[in-house]
PDB file as gemmi writes it, atoms N, CA and C in Angstrom:
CRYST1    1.000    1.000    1.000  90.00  90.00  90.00 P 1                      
ATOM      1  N   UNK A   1     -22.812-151.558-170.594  1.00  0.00           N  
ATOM      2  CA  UNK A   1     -23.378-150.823-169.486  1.00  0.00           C  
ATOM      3  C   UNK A   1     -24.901-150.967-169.568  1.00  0.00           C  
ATOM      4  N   UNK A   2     -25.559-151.481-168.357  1.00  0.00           N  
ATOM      5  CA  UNK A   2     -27.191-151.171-168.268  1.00  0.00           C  
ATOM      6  C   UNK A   2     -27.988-150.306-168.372  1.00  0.00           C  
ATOM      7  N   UNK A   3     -28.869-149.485-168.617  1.00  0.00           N  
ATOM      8  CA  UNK A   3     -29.461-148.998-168.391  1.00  0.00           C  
ATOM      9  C   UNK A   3     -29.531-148.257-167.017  1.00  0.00           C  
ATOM     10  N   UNK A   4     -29.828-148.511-166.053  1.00  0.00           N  
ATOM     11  CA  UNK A   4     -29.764-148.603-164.777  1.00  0.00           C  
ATOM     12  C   UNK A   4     -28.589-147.766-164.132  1.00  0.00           C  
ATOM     13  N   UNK A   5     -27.419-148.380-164.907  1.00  0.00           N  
ATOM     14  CA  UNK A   5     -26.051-148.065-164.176  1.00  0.00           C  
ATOM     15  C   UNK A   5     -26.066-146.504-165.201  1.00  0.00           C  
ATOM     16  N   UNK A   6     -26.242-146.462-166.948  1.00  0.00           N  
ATOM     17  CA  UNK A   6     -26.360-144.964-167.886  1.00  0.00           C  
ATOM     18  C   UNK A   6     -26.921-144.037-167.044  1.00  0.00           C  
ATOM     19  N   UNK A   7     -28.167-144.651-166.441  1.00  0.00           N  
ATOM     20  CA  UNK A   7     -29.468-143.459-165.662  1.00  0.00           C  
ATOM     21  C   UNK A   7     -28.647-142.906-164.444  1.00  0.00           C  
ATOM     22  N   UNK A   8     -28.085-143.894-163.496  1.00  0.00           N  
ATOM     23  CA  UNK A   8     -27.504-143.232-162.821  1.00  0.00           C  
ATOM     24  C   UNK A   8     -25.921-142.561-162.924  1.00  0.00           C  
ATOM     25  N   UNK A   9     -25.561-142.604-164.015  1.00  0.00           N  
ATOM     26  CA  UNK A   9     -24.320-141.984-164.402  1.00  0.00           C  
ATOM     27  C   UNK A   9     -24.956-140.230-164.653  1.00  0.00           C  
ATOM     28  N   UNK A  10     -26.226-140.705-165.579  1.00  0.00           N  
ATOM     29  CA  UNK A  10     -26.527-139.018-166.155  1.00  0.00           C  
ATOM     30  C   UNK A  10     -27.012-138.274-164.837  1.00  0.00           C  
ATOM     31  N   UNK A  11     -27.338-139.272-163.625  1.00  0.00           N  
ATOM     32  CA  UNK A  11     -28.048-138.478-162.887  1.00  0.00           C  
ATOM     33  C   UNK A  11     -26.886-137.734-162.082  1.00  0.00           C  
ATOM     34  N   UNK A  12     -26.133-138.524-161.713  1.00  0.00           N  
ATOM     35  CA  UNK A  12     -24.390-138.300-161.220  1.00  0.00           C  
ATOM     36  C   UNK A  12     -23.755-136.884-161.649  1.00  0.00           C  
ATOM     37  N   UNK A  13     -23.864-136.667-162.820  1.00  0.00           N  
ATOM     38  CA  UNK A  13     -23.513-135.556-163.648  1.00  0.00           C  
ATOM     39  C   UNK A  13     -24.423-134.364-163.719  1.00  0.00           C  
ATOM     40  N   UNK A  14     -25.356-134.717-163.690  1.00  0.00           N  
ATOM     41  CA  UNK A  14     -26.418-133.290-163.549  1.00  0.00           C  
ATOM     42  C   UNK A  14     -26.585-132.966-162.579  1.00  0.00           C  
ATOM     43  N   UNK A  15     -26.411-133.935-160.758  1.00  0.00           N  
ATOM     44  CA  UNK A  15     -26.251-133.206-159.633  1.00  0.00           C  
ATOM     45  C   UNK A  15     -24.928-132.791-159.569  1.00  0.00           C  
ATOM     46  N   UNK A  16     -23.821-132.777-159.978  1.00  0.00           N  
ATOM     47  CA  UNK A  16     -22.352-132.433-160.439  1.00  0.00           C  
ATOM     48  C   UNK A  16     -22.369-131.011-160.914  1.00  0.00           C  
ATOM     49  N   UNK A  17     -23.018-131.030-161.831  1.00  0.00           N  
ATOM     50  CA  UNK A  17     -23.281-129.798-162.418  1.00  0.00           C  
ATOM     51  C   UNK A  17     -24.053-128.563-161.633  1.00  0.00           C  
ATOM     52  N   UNK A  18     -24.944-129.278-161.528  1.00  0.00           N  
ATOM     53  CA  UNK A  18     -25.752-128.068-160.403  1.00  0.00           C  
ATOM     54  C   UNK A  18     -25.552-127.740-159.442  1.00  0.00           C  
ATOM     55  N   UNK A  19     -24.535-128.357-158.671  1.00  0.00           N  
ATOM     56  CA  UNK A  19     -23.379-128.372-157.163  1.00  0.00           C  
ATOM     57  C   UNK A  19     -22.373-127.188-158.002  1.00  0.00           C  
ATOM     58  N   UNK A  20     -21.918-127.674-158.827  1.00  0.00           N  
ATOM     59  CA  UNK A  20     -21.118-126.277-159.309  1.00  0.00           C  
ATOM     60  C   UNK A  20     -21.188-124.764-159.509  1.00  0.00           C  
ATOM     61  N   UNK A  21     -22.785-125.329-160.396  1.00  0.00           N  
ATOM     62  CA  UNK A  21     -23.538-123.267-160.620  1.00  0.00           C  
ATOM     63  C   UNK A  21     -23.534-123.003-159.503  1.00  0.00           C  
ATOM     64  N   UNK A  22     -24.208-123.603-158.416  1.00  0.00           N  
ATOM     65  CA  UNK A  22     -24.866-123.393-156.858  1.00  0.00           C  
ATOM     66  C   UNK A  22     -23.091-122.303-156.642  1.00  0.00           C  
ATOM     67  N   UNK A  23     -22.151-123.046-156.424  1.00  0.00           N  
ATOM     68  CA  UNK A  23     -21.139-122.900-156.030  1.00  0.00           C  
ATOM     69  C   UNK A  23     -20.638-121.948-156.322  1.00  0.00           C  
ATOM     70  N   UNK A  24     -20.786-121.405-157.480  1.00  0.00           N  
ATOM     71  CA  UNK A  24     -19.844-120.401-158.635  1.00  0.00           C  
ATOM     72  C   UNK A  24     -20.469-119.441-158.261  1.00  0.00           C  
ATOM     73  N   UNK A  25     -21.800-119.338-158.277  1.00  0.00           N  
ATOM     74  CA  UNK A  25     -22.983-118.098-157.983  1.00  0.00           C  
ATOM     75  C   UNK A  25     -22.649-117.431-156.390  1.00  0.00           C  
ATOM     76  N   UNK A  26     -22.490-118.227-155.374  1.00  0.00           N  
ATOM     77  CA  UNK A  26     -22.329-118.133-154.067  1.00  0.00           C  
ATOM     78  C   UNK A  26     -21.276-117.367-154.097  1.00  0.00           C  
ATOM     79  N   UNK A  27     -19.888-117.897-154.841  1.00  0.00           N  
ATOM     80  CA  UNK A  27     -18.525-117.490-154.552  1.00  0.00           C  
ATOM     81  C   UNK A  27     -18.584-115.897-155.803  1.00  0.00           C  
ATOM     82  N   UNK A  28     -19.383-116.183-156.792  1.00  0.00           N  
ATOM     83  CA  UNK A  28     -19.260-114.714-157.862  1.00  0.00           C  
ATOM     84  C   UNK A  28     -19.936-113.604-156.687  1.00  0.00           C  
ATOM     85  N   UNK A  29     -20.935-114.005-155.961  1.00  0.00           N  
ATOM     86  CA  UNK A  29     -21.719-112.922-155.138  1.00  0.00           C  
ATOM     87  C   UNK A  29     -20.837-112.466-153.762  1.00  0.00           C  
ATOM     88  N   UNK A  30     -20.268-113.164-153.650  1.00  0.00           N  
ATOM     89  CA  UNK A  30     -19.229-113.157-152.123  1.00  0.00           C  
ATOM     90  C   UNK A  30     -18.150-112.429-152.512  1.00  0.00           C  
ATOM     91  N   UNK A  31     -17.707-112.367-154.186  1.00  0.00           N  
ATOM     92  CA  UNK A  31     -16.710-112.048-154.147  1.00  0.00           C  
ATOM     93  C   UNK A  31     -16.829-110.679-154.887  1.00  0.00           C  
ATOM     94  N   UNK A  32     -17.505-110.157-155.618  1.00  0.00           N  
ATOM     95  CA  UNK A  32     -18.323-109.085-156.039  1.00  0.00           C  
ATOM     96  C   UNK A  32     -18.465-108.283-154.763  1.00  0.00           C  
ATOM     97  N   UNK A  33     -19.326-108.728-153.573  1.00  0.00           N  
ATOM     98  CA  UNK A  33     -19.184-107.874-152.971  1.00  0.00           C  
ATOM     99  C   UNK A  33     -18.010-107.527-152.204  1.00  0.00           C  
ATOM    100  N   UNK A  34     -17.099-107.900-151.932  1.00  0.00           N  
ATOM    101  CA  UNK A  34     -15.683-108.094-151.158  1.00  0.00           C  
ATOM    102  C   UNK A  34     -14.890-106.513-152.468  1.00  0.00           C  
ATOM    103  N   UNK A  35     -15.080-106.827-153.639  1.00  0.00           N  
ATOM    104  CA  UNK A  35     -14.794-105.887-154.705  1.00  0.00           C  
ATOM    105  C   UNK A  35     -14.919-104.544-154.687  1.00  0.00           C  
ATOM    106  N   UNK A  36     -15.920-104.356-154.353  1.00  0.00           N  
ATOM    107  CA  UNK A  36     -16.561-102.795-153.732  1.00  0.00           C  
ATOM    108  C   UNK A  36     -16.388-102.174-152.319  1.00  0.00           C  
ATOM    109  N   UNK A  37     -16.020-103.276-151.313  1.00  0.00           N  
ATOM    110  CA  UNK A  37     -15.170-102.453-150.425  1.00  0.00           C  
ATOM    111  C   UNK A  37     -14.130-102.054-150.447  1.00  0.00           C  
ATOM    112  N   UNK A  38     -13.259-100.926-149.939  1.00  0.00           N  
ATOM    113  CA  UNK A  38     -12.089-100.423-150.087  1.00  0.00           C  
ATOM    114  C   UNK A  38     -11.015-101.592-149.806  1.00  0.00           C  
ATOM    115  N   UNK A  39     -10.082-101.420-150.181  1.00  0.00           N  
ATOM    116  CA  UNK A  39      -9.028-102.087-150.779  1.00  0.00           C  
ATOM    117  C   UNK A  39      -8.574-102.839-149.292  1.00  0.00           C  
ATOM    118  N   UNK A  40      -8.433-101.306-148.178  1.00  0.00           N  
ATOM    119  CA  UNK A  40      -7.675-101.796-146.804  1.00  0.00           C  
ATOM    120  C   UNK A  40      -8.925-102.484-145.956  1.00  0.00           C  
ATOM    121  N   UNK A  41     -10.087-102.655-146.361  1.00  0.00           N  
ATOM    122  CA  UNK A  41     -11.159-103.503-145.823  1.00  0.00           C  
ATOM    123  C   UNK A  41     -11.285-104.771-146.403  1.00  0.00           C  
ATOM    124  N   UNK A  42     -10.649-105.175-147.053  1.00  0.00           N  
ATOM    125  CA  UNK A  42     -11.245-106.615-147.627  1.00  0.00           C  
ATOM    126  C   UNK A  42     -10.694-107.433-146.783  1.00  0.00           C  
ATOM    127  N   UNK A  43     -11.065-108.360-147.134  1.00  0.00           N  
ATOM    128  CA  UNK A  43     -10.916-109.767-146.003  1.00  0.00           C  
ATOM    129  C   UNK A  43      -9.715-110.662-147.114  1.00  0.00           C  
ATOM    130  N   UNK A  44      -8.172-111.055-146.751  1.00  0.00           N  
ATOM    131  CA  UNK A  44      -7.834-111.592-147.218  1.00  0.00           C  
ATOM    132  C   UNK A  44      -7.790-113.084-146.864  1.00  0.00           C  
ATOM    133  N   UNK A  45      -8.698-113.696-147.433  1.00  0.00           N  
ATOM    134  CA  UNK A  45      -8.670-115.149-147.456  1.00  0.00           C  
ATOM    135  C   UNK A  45      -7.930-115.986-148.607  1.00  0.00           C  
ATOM    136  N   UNK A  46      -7.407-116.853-148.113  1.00  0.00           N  
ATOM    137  CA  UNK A  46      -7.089-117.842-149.313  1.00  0.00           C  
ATOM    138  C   UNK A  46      -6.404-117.621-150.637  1.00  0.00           C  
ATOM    139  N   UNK A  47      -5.556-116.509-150.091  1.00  0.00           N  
ATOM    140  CA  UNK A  47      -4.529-116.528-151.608  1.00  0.00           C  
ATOM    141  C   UNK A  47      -4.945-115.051-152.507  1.00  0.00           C  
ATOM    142  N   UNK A  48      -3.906-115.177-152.654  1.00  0.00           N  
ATOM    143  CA  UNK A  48      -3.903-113.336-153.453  1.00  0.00           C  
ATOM    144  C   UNK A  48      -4.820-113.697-154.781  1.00  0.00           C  
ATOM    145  N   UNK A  49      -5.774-112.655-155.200  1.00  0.00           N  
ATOM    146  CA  UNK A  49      -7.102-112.429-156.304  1.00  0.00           C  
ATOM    147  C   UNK A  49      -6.639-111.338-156.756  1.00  0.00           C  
ATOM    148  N   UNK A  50      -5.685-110.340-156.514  1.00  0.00           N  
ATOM    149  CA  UNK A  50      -4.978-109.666-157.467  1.00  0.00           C  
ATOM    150  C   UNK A  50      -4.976-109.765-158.800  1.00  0.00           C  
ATOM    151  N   UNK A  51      -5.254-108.993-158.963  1.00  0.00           N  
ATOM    152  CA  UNK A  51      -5.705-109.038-160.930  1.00  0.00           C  
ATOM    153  C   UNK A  51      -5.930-110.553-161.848  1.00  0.00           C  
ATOM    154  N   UNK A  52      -6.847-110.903-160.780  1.00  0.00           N  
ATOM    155  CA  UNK A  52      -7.837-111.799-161.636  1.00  0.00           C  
ATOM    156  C   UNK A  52      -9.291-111.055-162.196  1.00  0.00           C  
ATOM    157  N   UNK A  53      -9.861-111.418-162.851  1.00  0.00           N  
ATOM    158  CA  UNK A  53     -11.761-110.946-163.090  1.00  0.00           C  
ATOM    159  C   UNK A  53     -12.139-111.851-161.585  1.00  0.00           C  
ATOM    160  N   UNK A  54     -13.736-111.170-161.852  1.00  0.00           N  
ATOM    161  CA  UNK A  54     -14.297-111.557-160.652  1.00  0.00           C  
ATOM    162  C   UNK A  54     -14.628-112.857-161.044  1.00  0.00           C  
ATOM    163  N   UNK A  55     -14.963-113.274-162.308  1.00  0.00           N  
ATOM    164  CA  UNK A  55     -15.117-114.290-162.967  1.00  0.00           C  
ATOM    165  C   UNK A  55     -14.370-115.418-162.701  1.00  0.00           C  
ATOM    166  N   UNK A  56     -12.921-114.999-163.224  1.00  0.00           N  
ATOM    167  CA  UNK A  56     -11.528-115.968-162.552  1.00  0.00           C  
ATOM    168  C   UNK A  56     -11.392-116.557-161.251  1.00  0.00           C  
ATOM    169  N   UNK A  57     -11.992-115.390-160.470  1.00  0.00           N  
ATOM    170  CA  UNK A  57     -11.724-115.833-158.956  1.00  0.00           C  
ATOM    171  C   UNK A  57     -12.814-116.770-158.332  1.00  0.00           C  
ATOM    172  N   UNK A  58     -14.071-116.447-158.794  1.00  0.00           N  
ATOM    173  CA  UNK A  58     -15.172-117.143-158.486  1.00  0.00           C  
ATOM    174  C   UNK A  58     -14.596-118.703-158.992  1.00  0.00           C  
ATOM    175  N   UNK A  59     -14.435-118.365-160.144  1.00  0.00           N  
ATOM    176  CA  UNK A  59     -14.059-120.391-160.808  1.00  0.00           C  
ATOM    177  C   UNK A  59     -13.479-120.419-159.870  1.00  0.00           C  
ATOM    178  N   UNK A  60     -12.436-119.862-159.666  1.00  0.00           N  
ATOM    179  CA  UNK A  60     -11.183-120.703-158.999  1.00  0.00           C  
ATOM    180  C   UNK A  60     -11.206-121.540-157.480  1.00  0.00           C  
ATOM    181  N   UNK A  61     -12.162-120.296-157.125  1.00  0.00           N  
ATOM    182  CA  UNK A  61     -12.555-120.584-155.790  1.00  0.00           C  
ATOM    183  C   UNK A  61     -13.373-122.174-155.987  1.00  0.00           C  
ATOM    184  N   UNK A  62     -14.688-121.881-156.742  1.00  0.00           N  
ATOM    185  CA  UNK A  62     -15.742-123.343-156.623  1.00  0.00           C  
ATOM    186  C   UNK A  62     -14.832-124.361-157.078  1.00  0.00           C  
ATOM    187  N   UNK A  63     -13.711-124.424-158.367  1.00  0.00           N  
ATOM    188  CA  UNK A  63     -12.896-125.284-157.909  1.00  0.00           C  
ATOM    189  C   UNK A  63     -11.736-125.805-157.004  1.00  0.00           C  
ATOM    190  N   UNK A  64     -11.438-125.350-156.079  1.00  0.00           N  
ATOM    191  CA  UNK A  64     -10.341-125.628-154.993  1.00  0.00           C  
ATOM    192  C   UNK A  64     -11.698-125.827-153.478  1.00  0.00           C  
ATOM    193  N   UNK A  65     -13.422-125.742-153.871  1.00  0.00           N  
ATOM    194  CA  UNK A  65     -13.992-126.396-152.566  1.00  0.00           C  
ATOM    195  C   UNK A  65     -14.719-127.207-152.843  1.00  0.00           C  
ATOM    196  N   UNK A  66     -15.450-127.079-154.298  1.00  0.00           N  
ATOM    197  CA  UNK A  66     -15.953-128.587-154.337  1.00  0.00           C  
ATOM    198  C   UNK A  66     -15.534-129.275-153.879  1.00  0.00           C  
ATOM    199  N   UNK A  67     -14.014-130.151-154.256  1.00  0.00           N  
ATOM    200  CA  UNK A  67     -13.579-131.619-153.822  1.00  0.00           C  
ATOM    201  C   UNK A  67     -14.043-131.702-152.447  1.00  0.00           C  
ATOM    202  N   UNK A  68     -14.123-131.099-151.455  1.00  0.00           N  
ATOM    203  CA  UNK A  68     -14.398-130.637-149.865  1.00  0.00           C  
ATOM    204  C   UNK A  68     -15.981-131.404-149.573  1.00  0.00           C  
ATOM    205  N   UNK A  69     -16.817-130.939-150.799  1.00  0.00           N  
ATOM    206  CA  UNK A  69     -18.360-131.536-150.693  1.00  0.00           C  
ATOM    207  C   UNK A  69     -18.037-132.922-150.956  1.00  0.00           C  
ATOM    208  N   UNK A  70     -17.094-133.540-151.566  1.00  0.00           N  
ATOM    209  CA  UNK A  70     -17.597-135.017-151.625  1.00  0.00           C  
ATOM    210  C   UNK A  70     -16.573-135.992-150.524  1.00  0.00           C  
ATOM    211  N   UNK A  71     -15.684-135.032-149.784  1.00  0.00           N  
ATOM    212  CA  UNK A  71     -14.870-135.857-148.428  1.00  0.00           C  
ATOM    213  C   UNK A  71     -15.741-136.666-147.749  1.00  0.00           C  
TER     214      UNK A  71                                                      
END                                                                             
């Protein structure tokens, strides 16, 4: 492997990475607040979050939309 082709592999991976935090942060804050409204107010999108952490759900979420950013 070149040089050239390494540089742009690491660069590949660190915008990869930072597409993810971006992602995780968006969906932990979206979903945090969705948490604190009453139960018969939440917005059910996309699949029961029933006793997951907010943690769980956030991953879960940035992974099932990433793939979506690179269609």
């Amino acid at each position: 492997m070149s040089m050239i082709n390494a540089h742009r592999q690491e660069d590949s991976k660190l915008e990869f990475s930072l597409l993810m935090w971006l992602a995780f942060g968006v969906f932990f804050v979206a979903i945090a607040m969705t948490r604190l409204m009453p139960r018969s107010m939440r917005p059910r999108v996309g699949g029961h979050d029933d006793g997951k952490s907010i943690f769980a759900a956030a991953k879960a979420a940035t992974y099932n939309s990433i793939p979506f950013a690179f269609m």
